[in-house]
Structure formats: C-alpha cells, structure tokens
N, C-alpha and C positions, 0 to 999 in steps of 0.2 A: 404606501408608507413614506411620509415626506423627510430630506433629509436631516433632518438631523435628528429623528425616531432610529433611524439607520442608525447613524454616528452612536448616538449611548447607547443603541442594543448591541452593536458589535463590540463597544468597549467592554460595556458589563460582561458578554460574553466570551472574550478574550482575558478577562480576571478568574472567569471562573474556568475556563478549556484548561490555565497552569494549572489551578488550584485543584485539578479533579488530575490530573497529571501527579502533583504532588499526594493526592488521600488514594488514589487507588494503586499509584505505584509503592506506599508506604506497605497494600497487603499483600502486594503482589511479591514482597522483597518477605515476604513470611517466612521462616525455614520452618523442612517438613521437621513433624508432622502434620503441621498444622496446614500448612500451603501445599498441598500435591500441584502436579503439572493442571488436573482436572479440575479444581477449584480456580487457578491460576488462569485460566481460559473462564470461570463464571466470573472471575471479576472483571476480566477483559468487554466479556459480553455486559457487564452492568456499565463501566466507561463508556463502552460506545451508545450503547441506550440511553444513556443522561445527555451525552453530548448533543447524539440525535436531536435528541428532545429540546434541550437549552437553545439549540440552533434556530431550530421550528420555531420555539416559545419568544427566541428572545428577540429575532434576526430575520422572522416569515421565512426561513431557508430550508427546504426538503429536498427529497430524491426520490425518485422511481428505479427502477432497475426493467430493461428491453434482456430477453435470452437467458433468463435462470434456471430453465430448462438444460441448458447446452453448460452446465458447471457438472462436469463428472463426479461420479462414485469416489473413486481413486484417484489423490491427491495427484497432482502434476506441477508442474512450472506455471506460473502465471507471468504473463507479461503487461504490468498495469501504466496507464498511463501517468505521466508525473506533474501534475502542474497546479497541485493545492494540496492541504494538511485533508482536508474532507475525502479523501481517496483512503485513506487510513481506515475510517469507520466504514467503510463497502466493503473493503476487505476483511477486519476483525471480526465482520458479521456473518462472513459466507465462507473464507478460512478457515479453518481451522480443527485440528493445530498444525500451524504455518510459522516458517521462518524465514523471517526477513530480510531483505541485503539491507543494511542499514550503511549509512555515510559515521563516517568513524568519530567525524566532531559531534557526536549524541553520549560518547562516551566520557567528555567530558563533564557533564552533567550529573552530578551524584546519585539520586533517585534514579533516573530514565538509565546511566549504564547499571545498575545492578536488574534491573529490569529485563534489559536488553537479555542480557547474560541468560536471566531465567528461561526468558522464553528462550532460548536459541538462535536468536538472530545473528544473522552474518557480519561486523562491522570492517568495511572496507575503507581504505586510505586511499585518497586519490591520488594518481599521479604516482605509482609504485607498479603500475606497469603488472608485467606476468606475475609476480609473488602473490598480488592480492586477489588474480585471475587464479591462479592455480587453489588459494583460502577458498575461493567459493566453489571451487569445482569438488574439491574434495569436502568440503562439510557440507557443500549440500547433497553431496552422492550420499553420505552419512545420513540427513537428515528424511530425505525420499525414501531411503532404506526401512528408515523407523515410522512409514507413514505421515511426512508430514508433508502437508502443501511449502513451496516454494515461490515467494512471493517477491519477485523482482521490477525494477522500475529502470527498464534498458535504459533511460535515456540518461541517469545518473546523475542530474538536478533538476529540481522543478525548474520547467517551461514554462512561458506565458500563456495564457490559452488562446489557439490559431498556431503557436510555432512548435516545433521539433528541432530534434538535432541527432546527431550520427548515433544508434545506439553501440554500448558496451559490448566485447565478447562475451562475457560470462557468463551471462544467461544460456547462450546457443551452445558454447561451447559444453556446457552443462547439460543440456537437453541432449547435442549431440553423440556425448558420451555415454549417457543412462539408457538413452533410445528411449525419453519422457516426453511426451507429446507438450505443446505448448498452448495456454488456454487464456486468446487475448484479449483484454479488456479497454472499451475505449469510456470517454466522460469527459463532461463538459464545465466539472466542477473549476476549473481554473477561471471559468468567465466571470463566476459569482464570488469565487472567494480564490481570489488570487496570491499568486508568489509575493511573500512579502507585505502585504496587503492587511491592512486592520477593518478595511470594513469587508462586508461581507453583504453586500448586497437579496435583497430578498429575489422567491421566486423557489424553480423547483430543479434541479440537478439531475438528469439524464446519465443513468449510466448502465452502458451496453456490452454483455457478455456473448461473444463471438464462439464460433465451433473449435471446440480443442482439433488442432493438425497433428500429426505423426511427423517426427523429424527424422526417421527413418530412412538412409539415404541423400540426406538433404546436408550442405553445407552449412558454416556459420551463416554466411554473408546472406544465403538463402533462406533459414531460419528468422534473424533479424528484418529480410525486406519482404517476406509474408504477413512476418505481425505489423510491422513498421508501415506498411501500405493500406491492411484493413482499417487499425486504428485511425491513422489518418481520415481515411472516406467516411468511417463508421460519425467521426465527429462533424464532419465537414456537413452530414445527412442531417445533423440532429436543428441546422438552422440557424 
C-alpha cells in the first residue's frame, strides 16, 4: 500500500472512528427501558466490529490475539498495555462487562462523559495523588464485587511503542487489597498506529494474553514489576 493510499485511508478513517463515536455513543446514552446495561455492551460490541472492520477495510490494519486461552472465567484486574486508541477494541471484545480507569479529560466531552458514566468507568484526575488512588480502589472493589472485569492501563498515558515508564499504584494497590489476581496483557499496536499519530499504517497487530498471577502476598511494587517486566519481554519477542 503506497503512501499516500495510507494518508486518505487513515484520514477517511479517522472521520469515521469520531463519527461512530458520536452514533453509537448517542444509544449507548439511551435511558432504561429502552438501554439496559446488556444491550449497552451489544452496541459496544457492534462499535468495535465496525471499527475492526473500517481499520482492515480502510487502513489493511488487523490483529491476532497469542494466549486467549489464559483470559479466565471470573473477571479480574487487567493490566493492559498503553500505547494506541486500538488497545480499546481488544479489550471491548474480550471484556466484558468491564470498567475502565479512564483519564478524566474524556469527561469533558459531551457524548463520550455520559458514556463513561453509563458503563462505569473510573475517571481519574491526574496529579491528585492518594484521593484519586483511594476513587479507584474503592469503586473498583465495588465494581469486582458486581462481576465486572477491571481494566487498567498502569502506565497512565499512552507510550510510544518500544517505551514504558514507572507504572501507577492503583491498580496493585487494588488487586492487593481484593486478593484479584492480575491478568496481563502485552501488544504491539502502538508501532502501527501510534500516540498521537493520524496514520495508521497497514500490517497485522500482535496481541498477547499472559497467565493471570495471584497477588496473594505480594506487595505493590511486586505486583506492578511482574506485570511491568512480562509485558515488556512479551513485546520485545513479538520482533
């Protein structure tokens, strides 16, 4: 695919990613009756399907998934890697229903915070220290409680794909406290469609599901440098 096939398939594709943003967050914002939680999760699943698809169709961009065997029964902690918008759709698809740490400037956003809201996701203010540590620890003991996956991204902004940085406590601190095992996922999606990045280069997306650990005993710091060390290797492997 020569460049500039690239350039208008990621543009057109990037018109439509808001646009389907803007039509499936209009039903997603339904009040019941009409929108239960369980419909509210089949339109989740028809966004990421279209998106899938648009990406493939528009961009030659796909994924595999390494380890879908190793995603448990019983929802858990997830620690997903952070370094593209395409991490979203691996997880809406194998999730679910999950609640997400979300970065708090989404809430500004008319459609996407009433969204947020619906499903449960976590919205976190950065640079507020223990108060917003303590918001995640206790709604997500609430939301584990109710069955639902917990879907965190330690490192607390997209990375570049190849870098990392120190992850957050709240996730460990969270797992540490529930005694919810940690189930962590690596991917390479930041090389193809990167932080900040309008194109989106073609090709196929590698993304690897690791053995859920027991945090059982384990500190934060020990928590965070078990998953923080797999992911690492697990991307480094994929080439």
């Amino acid at each position: 695919m020569n460049r500039l096939l690239v350039f208008v398939g990621s543009l057109l594709y990037t018109f439509l990613f808001f646009l389907s943003v803007l039509v499936f967050g209009f039903f997603v914002l339904l009040p019941r009756p009409i929108m239960n939680e369980k419909n509210r999760w089949r339109i989740m699943g028809a966004f990421t399907r279209s998106n899938v698809y648009m990406c493939r169709a528009l961009c030659g961009l796909d994924y595999a998934v390494i380890g879908l065997k190793n995603i448990p029964e019983k929802p858990c902690i997830v620690f997903l890697k952070h370094s593209s918008v395409y991490e979203l759709f691996f997880a809406l698809s194998f999730f679910k229903p999950a609640s997400f740490i979300a970065k708090y400037e989404l809430m500004f956003i008319p459609v996407v915070r009433g969204a947020l809201k619906a499903l449960k996701c976590i919205p976190v203010k950065r640079g507020l220290g223990k108060k917003e540590v303590n918001k995640v620890v206790a709604q997500g003991e609430q939301y584990l409680n109710e069955g639902r996956w917990i879907v965190i991204c330690p490192e607390g902004t997209r990375v570049r794909h190849g870098e990392t940085r120190r992850y957050g406590i709240s996730g460990a601190l969270l797992a540490k406290g529930t005694v919810t095992p940690v189930l962590p996922v690596a991917h390479n999606a930041g090389y193809f469609w990167g932080r900040r990045s309008l194109i989106k280069k073609p090709g196929k997306i590698t993304f690897s599901v690791g053995s859920q650990f027991t945090t059982e005993g384990l500190g934060v710091d020990e928590i965070n440098k078990r998953a923080q060390d797999w992911i690492e290797k697990e991307i480094k492997s994929f080439g």
